[in-house]
PyMOL Python script that loads the backbone (N, CA, C, O; Angstrom):
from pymol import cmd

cmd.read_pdbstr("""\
ATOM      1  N   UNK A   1      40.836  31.020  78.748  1.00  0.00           N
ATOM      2  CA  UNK A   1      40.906  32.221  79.568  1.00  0.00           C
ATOM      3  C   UNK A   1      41.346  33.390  78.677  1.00  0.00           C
ATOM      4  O   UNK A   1      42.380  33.294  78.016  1.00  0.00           O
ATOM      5  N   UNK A   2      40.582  34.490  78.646  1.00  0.00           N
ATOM      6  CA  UNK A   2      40.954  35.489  78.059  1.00  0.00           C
ATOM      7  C   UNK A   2      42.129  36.182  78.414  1.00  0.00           C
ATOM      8  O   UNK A   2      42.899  35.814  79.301  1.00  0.00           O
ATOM      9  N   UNK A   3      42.270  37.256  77.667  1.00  0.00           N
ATOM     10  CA  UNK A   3      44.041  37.898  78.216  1.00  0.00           C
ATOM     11  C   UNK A   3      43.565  38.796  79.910  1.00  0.00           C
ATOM     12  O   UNK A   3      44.352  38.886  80.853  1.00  0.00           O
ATOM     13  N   UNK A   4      42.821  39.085  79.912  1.00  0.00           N
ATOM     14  CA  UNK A   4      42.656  39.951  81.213  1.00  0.00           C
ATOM     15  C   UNK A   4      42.407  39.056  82.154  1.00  0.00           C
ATOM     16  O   UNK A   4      42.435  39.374  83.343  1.00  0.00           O
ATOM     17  N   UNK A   5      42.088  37.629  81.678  1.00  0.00           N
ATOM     18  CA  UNK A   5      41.770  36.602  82.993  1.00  0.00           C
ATOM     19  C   UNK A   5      43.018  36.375  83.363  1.00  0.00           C
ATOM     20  O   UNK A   5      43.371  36.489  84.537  1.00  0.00           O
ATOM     21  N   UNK A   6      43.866  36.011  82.345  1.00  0.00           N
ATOM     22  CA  UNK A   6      45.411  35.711  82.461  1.00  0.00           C
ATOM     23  C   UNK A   6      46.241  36.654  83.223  1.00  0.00           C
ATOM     24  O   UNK A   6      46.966  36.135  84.072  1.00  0.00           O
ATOM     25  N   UNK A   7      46.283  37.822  83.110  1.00  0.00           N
ATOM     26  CA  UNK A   7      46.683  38.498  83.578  1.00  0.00           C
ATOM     27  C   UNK A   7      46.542  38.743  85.407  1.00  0.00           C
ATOM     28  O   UNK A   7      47.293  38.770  86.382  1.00  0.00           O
ATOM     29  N   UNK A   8      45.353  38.861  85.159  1.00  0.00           N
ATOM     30  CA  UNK A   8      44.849  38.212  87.209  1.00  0.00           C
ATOM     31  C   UNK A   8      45.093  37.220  87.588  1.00  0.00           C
ATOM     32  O   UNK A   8      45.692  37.305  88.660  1.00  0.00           O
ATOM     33  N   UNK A   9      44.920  36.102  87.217  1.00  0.00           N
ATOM     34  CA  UNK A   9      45.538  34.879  87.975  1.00  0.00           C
ATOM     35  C   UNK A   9      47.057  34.817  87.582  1.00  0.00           C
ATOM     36  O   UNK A   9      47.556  33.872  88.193  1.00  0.00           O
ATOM     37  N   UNK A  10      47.803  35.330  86.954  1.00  0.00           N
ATOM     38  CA  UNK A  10      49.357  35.339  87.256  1.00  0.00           C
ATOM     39  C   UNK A  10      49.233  36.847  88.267  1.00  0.00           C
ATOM     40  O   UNK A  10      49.424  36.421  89.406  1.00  0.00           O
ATOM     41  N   UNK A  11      49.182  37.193  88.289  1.00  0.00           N
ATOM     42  CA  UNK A  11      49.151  38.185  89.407  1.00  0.00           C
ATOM     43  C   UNK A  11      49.185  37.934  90.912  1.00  0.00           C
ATOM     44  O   UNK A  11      50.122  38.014  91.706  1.00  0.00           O
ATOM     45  N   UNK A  12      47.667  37.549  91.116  1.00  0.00           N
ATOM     46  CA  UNK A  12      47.540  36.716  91.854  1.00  0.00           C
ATOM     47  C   UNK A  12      48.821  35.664  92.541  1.00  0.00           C
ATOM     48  O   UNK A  12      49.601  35.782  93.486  1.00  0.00           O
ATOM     49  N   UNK A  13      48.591  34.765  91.662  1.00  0.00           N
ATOM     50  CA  UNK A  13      49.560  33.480  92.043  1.00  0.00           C
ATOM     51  C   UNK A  13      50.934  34.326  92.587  1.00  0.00           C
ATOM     52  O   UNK A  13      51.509  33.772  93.525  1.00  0.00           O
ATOM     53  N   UNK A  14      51.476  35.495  92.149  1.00  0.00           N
ATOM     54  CA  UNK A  14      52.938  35.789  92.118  1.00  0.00           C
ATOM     55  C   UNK A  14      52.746  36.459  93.402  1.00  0.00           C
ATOM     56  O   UNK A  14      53.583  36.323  94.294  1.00  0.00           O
ATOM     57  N   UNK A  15      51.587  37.251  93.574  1.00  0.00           N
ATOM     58  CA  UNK A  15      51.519  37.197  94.821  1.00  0.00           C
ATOM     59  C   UNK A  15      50.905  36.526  96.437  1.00  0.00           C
ATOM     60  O   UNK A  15      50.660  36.799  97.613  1.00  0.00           O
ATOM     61  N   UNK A  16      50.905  35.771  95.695  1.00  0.00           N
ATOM     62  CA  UNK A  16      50.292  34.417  97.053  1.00  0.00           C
ATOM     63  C   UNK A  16      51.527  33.700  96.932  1.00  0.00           C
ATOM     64  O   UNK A  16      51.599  32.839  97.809  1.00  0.00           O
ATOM     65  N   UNK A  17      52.623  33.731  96.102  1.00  0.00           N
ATOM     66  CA  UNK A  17      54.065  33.399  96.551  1.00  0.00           C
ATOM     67  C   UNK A  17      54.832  33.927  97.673  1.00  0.00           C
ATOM     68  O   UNK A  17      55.693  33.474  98.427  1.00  0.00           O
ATOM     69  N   UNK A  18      54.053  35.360  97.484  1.00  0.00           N
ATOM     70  CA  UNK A  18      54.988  35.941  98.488  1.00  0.00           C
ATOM     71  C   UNK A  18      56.040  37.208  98.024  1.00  0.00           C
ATOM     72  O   UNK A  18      56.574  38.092  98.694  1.00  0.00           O
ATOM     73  N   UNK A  19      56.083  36.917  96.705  1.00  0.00           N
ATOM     74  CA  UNK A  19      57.079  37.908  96.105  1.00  0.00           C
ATOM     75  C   UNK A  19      56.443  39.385  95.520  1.00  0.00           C
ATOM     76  O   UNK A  19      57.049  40.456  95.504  1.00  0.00           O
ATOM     77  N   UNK A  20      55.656  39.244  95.252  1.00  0.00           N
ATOM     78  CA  UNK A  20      54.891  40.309  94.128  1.00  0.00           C
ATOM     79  C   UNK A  20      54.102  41.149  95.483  1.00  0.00           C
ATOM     80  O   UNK A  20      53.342  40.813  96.392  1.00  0.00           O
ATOM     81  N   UNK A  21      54.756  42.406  95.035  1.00  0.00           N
ATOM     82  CA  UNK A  21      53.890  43.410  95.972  1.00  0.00           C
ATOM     83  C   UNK A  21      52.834  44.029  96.008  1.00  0.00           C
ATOM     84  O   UNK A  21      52.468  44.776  95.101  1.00  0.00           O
ATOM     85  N   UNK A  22      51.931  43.720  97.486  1.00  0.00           N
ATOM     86  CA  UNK A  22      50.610  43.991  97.342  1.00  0.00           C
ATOM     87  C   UNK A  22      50.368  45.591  96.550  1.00  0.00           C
ATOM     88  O   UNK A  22      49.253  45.854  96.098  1.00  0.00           O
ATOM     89  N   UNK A  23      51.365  46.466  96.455  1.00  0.00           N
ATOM     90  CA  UNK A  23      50.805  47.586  95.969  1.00  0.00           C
ATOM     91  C   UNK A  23      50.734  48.049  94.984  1.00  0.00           C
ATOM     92  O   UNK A  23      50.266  49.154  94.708  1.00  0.00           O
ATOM     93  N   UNK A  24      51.494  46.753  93.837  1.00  0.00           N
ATOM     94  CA  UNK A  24      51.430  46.581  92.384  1.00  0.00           C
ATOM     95  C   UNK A  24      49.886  46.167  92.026  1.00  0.00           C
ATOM     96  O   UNK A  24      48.970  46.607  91.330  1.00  0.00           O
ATOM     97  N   UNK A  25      50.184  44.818  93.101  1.00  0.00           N
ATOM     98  CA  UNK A  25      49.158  44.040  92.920  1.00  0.00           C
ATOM     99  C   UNK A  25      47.419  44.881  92.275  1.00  0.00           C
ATOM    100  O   UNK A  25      46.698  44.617  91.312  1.00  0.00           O
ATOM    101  N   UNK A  26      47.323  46.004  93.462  1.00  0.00           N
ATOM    102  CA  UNK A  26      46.294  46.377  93.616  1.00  0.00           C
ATOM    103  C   UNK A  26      46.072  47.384  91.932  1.00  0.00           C
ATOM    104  O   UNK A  26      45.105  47.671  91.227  1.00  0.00           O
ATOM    105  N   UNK A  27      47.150  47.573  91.895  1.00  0.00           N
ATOM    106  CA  UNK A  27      47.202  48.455  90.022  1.00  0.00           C
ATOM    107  C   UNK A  27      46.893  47.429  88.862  1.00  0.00           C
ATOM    108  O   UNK A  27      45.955  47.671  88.102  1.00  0.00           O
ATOM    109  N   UNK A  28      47.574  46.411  88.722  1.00  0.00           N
ATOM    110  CA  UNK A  28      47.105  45.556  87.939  1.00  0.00           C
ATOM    111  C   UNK A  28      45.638  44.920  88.381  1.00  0.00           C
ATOM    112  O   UNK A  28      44.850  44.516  87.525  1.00  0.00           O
ATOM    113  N   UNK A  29      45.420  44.882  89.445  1.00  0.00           N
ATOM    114  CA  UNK A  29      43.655  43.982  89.270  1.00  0.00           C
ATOM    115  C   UNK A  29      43.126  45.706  88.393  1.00  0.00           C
ATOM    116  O   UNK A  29      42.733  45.638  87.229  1.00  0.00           O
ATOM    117  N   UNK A  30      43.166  46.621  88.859  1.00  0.00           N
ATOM    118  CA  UNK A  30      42.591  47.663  87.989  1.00  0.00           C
ATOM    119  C   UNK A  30      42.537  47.646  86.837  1.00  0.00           C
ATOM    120  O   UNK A  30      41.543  47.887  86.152  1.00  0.00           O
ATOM    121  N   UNK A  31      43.538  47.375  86.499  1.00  0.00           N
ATOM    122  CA  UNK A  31      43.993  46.924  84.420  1.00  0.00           C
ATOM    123  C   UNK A  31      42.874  45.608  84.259  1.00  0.00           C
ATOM    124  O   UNK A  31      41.827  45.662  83.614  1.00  0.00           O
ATOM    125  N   UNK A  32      43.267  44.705  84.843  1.00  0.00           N
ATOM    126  CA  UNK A  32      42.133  43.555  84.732  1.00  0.00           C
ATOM    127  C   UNK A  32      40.763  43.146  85.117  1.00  0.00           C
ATOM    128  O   UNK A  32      40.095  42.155  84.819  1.00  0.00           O
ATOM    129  N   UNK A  33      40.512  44.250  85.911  1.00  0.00           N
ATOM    130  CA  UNK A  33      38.774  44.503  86.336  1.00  0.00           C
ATOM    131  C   UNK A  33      38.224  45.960  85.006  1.00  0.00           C
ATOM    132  O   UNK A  33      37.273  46.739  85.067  1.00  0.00           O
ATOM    133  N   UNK A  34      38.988  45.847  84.259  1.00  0.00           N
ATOM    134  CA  UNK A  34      38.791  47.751  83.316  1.00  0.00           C
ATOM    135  C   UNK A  34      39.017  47.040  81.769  1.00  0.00           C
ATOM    136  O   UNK A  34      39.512  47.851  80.986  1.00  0.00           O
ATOM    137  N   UNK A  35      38.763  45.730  81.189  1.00  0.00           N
ATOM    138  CA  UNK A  35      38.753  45.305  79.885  1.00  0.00           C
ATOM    139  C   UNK A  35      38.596  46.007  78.662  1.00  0.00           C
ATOM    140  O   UNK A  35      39.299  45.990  77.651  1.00  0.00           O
ATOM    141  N   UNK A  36      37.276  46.795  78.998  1.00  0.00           N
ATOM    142  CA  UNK A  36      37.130  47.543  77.710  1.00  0.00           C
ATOM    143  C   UNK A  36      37.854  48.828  77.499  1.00  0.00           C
ATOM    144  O   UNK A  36      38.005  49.646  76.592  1.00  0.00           O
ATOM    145  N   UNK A  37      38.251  48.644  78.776  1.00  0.00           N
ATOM    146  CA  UNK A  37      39.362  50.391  78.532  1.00  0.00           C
ATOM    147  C   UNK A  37      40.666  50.124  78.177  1.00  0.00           C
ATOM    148  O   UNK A  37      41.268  51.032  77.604  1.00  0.00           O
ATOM    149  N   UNK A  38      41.209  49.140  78.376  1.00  0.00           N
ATOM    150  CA  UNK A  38      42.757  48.746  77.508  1.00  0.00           C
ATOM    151  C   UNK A  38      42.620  47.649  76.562  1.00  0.00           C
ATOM    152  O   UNK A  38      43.533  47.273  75.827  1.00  0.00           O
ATOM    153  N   UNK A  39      41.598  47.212  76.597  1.00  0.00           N
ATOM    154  CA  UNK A  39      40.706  46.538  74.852  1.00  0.00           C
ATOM    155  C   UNK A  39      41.914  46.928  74.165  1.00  0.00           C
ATOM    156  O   UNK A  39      42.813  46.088  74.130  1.00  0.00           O
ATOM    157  N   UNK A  40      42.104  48.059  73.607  1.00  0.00           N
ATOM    158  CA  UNK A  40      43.129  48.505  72.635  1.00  0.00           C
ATOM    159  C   UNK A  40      44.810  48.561  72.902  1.00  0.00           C
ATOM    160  O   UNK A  40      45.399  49.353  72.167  1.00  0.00           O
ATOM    161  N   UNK A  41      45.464  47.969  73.664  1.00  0.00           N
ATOM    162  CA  UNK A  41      46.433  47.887  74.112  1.00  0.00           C
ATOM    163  C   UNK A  41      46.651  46.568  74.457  1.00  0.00           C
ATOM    164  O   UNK A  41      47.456  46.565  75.388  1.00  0.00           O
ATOM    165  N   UNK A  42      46.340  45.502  74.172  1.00  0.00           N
ATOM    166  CA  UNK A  42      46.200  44.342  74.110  1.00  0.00           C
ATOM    167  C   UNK A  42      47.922  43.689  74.122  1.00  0.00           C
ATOM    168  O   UNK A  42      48.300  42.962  75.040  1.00  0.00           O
ATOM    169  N   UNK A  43      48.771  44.059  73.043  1.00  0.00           N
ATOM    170  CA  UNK A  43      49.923  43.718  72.890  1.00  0.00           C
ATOM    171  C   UNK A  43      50.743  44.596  74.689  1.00  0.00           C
ATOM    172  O   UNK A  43      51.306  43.664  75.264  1.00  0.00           O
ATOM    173  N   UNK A  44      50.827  45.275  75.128  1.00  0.00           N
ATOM    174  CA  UNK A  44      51.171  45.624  76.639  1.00  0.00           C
ATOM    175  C   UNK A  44      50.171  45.126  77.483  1.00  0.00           C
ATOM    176  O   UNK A  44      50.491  45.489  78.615  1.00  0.00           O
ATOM    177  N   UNK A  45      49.059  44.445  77.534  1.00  0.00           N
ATOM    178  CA  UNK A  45      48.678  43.613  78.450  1.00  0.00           C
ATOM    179  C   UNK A  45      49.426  42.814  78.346  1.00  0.00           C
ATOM    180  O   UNK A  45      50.290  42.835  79.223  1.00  0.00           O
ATOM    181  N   UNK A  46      49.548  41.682  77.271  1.00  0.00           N
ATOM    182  CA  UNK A  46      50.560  40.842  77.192  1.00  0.00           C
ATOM    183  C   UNK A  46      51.988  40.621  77.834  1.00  0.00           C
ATOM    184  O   UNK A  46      52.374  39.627  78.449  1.00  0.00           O
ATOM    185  N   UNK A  47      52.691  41.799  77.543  1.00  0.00           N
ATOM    186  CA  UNK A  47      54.080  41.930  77.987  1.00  0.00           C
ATOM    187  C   UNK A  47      54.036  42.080  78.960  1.00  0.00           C
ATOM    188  O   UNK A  47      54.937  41.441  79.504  1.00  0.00           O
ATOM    189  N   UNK A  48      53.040  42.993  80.120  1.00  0.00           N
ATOM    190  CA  UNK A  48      52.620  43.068  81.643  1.00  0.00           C
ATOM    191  C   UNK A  48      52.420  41.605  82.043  1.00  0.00           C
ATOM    192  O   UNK A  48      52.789  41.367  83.193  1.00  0.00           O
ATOM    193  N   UNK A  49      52.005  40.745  81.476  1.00  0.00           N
ATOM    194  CA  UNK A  49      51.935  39.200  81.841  1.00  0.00           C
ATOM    195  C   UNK A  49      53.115  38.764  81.979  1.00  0.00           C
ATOM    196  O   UNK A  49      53.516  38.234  83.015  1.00  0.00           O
ATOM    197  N   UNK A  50      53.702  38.913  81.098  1.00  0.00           N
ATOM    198  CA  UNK A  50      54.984  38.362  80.660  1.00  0.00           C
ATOM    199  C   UNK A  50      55.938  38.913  81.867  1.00  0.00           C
ATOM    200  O   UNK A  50      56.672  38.111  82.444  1.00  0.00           O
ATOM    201  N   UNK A  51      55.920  40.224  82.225  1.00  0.00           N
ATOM    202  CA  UNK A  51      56.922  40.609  83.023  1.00  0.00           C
ATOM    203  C   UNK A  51      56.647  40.256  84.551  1.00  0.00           C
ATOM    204  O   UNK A  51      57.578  40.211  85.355  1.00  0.00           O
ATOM    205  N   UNK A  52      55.257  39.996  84.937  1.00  0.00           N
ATOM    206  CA  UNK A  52      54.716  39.762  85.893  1.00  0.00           C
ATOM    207  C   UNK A  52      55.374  38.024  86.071  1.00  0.00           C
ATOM    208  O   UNK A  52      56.103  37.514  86.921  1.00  0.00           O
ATOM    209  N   UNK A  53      54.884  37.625  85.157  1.00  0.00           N
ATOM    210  CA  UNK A  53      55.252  36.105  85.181  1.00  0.00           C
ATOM    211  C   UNK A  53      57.080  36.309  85.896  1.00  0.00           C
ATOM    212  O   UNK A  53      57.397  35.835  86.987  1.00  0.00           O
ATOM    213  N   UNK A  54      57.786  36.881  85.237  1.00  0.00           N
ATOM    214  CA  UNK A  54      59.307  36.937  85.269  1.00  0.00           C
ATOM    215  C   UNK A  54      59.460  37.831  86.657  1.00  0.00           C
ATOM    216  O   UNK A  54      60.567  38.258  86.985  1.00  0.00           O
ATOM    217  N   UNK A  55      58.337  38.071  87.408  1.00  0.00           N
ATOM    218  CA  UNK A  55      59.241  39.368  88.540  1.00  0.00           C
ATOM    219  C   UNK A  55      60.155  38.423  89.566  1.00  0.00           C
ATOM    220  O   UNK A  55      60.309  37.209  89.696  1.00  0.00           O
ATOM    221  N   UNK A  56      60.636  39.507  90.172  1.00  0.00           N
ATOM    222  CA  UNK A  56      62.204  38.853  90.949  1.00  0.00           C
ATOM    223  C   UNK A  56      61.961  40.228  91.538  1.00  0.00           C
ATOM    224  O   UNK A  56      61.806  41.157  90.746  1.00  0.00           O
ATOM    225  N   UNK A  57      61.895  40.526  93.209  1.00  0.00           N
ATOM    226  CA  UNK A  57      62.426  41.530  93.789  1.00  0.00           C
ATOM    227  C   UNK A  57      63.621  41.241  93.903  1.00  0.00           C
ATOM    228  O   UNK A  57      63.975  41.892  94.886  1.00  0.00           O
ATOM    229  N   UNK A  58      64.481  40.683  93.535  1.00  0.00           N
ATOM    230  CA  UNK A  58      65.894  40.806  93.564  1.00  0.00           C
ATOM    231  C   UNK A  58      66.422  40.678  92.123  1.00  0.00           C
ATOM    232  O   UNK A  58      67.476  40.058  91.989  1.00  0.00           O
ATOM    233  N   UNK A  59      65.731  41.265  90.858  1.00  0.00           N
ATOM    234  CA  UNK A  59      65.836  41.557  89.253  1.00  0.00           C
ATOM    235  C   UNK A  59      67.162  41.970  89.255  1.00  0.00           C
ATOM    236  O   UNK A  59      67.614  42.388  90.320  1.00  0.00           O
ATOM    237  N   UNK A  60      67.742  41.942  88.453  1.00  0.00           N
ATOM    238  CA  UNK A  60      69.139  42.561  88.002  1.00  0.00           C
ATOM    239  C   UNK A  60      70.248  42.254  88.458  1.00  0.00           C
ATOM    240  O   UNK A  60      71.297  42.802  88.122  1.00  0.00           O
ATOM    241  N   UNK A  61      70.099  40.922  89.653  1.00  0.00           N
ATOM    242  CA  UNK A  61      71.360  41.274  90.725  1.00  0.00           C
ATOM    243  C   UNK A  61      72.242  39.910  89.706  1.00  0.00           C
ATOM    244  O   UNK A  61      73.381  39.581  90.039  1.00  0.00           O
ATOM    245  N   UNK A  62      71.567  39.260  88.535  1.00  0.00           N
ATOM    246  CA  UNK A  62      72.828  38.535  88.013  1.00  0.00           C
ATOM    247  C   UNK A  62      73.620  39.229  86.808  1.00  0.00           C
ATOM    248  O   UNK A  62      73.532  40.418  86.500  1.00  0.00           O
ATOM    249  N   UNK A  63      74.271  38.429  86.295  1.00  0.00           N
ATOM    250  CA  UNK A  63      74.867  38.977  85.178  1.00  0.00           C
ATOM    251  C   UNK A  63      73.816  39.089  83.940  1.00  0.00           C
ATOM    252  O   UNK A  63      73.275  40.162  83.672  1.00  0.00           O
ATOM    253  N   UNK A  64      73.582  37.946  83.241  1.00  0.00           N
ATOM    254  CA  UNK A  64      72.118  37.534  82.532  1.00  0.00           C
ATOM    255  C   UNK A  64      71.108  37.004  82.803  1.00  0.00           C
ATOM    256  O   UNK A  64      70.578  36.035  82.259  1.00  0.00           O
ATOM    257  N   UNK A  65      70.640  37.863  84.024  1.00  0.00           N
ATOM    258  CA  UNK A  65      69.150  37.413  84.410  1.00  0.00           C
ATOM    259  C   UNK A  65      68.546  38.286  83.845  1.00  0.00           C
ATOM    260  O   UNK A  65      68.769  39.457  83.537  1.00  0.00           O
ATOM    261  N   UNK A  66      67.004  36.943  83.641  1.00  0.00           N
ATOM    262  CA  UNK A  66      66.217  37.374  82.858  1.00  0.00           C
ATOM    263  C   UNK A  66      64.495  38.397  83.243  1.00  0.00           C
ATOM    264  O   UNK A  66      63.627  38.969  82.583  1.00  0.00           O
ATOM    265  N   UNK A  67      64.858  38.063  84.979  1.00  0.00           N
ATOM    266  CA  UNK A  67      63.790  38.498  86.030  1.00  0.00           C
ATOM    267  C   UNK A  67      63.480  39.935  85.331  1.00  0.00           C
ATOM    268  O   UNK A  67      64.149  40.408  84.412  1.00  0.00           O
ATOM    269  N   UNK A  68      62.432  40.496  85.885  1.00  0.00           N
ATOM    270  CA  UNK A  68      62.066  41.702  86.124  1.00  0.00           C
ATOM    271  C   UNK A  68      61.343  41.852  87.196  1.00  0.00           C
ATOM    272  O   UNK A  68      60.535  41.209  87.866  1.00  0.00           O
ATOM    273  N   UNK A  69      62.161  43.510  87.171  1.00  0.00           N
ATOM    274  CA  UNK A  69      61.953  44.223  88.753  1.00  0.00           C
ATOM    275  C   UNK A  69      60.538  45.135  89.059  1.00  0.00           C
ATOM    276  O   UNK A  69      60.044  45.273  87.940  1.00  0.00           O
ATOM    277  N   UNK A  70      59.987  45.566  89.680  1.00  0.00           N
ATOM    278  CA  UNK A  70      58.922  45.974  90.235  1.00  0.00           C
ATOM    279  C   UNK A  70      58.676  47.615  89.404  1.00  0.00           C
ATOM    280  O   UNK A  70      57.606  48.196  89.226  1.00  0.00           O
ATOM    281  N   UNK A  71      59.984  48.030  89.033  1.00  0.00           N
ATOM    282  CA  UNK A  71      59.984  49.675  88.463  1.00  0.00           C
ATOM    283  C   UNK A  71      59.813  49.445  86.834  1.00  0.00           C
ATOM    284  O   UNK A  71      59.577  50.309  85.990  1.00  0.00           O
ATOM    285  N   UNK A  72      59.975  48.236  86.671  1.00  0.00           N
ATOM    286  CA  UNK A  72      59.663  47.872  85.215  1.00  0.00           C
ATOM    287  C   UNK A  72      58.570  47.426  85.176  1.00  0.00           C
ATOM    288  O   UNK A  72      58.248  47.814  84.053  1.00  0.00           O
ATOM    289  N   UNK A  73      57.752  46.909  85.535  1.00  0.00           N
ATOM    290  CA  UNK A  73      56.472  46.431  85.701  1.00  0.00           C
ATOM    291  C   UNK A  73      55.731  48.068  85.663  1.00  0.00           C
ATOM    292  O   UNK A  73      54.874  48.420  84.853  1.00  0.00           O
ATOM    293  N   UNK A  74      56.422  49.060  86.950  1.00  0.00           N
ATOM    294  CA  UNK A  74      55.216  49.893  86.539  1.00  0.00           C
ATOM    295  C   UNK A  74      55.544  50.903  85.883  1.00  0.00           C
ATOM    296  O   UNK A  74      55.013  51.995  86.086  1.00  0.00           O
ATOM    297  N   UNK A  75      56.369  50.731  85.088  1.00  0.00           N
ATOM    298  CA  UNK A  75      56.751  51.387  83.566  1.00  0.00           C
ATOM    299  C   UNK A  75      56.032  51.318  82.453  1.00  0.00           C
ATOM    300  O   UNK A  75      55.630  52.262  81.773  1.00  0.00           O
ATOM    301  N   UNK A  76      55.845  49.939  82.243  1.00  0.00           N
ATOM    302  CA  UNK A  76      54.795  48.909  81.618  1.00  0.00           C
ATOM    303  C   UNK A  76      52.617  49.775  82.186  1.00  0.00           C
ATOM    304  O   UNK A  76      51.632  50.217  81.595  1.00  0.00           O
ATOM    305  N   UNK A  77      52.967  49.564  83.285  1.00  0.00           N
ATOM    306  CA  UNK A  77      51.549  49.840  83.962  1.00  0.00           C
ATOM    307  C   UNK A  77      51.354  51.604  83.700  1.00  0.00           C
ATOM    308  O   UNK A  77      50.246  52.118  83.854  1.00  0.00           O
ATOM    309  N   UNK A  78      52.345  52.272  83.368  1.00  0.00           N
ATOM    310  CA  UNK A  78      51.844  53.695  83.334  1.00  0.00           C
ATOM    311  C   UNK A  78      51.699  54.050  81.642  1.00  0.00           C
ATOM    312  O   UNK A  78      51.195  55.057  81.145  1.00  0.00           O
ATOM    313  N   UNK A  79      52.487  52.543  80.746  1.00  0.00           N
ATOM    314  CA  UNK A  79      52.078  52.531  79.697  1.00  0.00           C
ATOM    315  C   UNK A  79      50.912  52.586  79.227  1.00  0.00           C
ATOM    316  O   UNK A  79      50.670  53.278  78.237  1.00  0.00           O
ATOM    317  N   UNK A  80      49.800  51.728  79.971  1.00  0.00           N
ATOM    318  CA  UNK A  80      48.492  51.320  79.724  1.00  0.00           C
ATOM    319  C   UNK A  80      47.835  52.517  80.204  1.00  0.00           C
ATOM    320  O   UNK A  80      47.103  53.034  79.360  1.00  0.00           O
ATOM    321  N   UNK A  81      47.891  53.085  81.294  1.00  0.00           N
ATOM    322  CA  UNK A  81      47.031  54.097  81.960  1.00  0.00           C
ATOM    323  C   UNK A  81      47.333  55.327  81.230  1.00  0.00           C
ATOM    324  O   UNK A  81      46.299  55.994  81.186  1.00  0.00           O
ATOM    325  N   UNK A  82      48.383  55.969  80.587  1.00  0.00           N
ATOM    326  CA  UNK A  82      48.644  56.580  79.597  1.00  0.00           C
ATOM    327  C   UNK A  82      47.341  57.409  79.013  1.00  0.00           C
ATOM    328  O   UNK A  82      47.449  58.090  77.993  1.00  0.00           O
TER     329      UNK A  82
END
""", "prot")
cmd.dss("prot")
cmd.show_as("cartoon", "prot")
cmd.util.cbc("prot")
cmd.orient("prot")
């Protein structure tokens, strides 16, 4: 699976958990239906996986948790659209 496939099916999955909000959701399938346009940003697709994989709507509430929260994700996402 390529990185943009990866990226949709963790997406996906995080939100057919239940946790991941549909209105992220709908920004990242954009990143991952748009390949050749963040082609070059490849290393922040990645980390958007990565943080996606780790979300927690309840991010930050431990001491050293490692979750991430929904405003970091689209910190990450306004990186790419940039």
């Amino acid at each position: 699976m390529d990185l943009f496939g990866k990226l949709r099916s963790t997406a996906l999955q995080q939100n057919m958990s239940g946790e991941f909000p549909s209105w992220l959701l709908t920004e990242v399938m954009a990143i991952a239906d748009d390949p050749e346009r963040y082609a070059d940003k490849a290393h922040v697709v990645a980390e958007l996986i990565t943080q996606i994989s780790n979300y927690d709507p309840y991010a930050g509430a431990g001491c050293f948790d490692t979750s991430v929260g929904a405003e970091t994700i689209r910190s990450t996402i306004r990186q790419l659209v940039a």
